[in-house]
C-alpha positions as CSV (number, residue, x, y, z in Angstrom):
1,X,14.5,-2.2,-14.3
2,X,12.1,-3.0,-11.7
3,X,9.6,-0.2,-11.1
4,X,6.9,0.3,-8.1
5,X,4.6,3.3,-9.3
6,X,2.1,4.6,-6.7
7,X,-0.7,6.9,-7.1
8,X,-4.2,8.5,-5.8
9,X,-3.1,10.1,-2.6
10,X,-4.8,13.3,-2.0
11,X,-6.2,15.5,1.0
12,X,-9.6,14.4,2.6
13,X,-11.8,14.6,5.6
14,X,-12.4,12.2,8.4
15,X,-14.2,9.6,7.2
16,X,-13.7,10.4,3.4
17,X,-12.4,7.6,1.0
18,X,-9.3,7.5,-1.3
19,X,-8.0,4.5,-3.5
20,X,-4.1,3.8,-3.9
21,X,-2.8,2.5,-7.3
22,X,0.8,1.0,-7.3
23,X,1.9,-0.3,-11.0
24,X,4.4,-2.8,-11.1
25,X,6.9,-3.6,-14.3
26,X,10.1,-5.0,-15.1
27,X,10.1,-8.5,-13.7
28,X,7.7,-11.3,-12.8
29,X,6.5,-10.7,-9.5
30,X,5.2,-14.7,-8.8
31,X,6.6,-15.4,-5.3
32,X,6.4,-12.3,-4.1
33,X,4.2,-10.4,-1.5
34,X,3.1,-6.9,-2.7
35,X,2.2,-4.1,0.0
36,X,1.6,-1.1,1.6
37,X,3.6,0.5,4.1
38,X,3.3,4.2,5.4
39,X,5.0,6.6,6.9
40,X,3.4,9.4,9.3
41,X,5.8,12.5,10.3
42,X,8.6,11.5,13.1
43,X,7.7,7.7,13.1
44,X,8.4,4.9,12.2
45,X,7.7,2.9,8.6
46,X,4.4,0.9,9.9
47,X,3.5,-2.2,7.4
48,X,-0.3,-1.6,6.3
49,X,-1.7,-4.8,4.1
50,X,-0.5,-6.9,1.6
51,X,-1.6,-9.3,-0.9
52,X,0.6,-12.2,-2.3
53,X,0.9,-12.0,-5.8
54,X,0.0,-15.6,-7.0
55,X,-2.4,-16.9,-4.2
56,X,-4.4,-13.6,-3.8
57,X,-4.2,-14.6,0.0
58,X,-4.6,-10.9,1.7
59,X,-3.8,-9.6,5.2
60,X,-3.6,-6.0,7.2
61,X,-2.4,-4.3,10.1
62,X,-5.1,-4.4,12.8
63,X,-5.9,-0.7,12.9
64,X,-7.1,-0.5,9.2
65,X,-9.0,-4.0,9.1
66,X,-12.1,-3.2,8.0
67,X,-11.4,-0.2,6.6
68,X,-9.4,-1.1,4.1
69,X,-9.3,-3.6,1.3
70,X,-5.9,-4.3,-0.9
71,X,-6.6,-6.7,-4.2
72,X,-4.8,-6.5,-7.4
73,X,-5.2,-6.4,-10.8
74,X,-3.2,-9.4,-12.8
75,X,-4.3,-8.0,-16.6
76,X,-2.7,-4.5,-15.4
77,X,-0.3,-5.6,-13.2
78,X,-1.5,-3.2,-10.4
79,X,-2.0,-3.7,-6.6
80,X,-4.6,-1.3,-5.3
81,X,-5.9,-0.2,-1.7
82,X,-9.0,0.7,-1.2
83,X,-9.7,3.3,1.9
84,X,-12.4,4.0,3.9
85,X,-13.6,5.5,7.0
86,X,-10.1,7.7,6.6
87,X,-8.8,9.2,9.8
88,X,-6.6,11.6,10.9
89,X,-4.2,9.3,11.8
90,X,-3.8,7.4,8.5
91,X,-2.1,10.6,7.3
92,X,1.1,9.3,5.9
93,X,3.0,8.8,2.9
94,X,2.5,5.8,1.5
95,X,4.9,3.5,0.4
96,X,3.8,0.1,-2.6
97,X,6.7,-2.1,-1.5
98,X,7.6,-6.3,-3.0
99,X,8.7,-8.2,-0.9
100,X,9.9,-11.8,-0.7
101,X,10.9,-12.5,2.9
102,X,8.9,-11.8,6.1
103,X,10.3,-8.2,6.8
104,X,8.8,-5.2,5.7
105,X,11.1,-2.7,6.3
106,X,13.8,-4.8,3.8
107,X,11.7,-5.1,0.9
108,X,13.4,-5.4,-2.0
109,X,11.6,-3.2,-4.1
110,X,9.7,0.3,-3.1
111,X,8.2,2.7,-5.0
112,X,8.5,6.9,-4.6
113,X,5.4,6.8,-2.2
114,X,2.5,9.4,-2.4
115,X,0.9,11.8,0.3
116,X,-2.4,11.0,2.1
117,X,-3.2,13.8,4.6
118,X,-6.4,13.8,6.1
119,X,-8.5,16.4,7.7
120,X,-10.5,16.1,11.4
C-alpha cells in the first residue's frame, strides 16, 4: 500500500520559517516526480515545487522561488520543503503528492495534507 505521510505544519508569523516532511513507502518511486501542492480556503489546488525522484532536477511555482527550497532524502525516503520568508498568503493545507505525468491535480498518489496558517 502506497503511503504519502506529511508533516511540520504549524501556525507562524509573517516572515517566520517552517519545514514540511512527506515520507513515502510502499513502492519504488524511480520515475516519478514528488511534490507539493496546496490548498488555501475557497480556491483552487495550486502546484508548489517538486523534485524528480532519480535526477534530483527541482522546480517551483513562481511566487515561492526563492523562498522555498524542496530536496529529498533517498536513505529515508522523505521529500522535504523548506519555507522561508512565510506569508499570509501561503496559508494552506498542504498536500505531498507523486506523480508521473505532467498534471498536478491527477497525481497518482497524495498524502492526508497538513495545516500551514500564518499570521500578518
Amino acid at each position: 500500500q502506497v503511503q504519502l505521510v506529511e508533516s511540520g505544519g504549524g501556525s507562524v508569523q509573517a516572515g517566520d520559517s517552517l519545514r514540511l516532511s512527506c515520507e513515502a513507502s510502499g513502492r519504488s518511486f524511480a520515475g516519478y516526480q514528488i511534490g507539493w501542492v496546496r490548498q488555501a480556503p475557497g480556491k483552487m489546488r495550486e502546484f508548489v515545487a517538486a523534485i524528480y525522484w532519480s535526477s534530483a532536477v527541482t522546480y517551483y511555482e513562481d511566487s515561492v522561488k526563492g523562498r522555498f527550497t524542496i530536496s529529498k532524502d533517498n536513505a529515508k525516503n522523505s521529500v522535504y520543503l523548506q519555507m522561508n520568508g512565510l506569508k499570509s498568503e501561503d496559508t494552506a493545507i498542504y498536500y505531498c503528492a507523486a506523480l508521473t505525468g505532467g498534471n498536478w491535480y491527477a497525481a497518482e498518489y497524495w498524502g492526508q495534507g497538513t495545516q500551514v496558517t500564518v499570521s500578518s
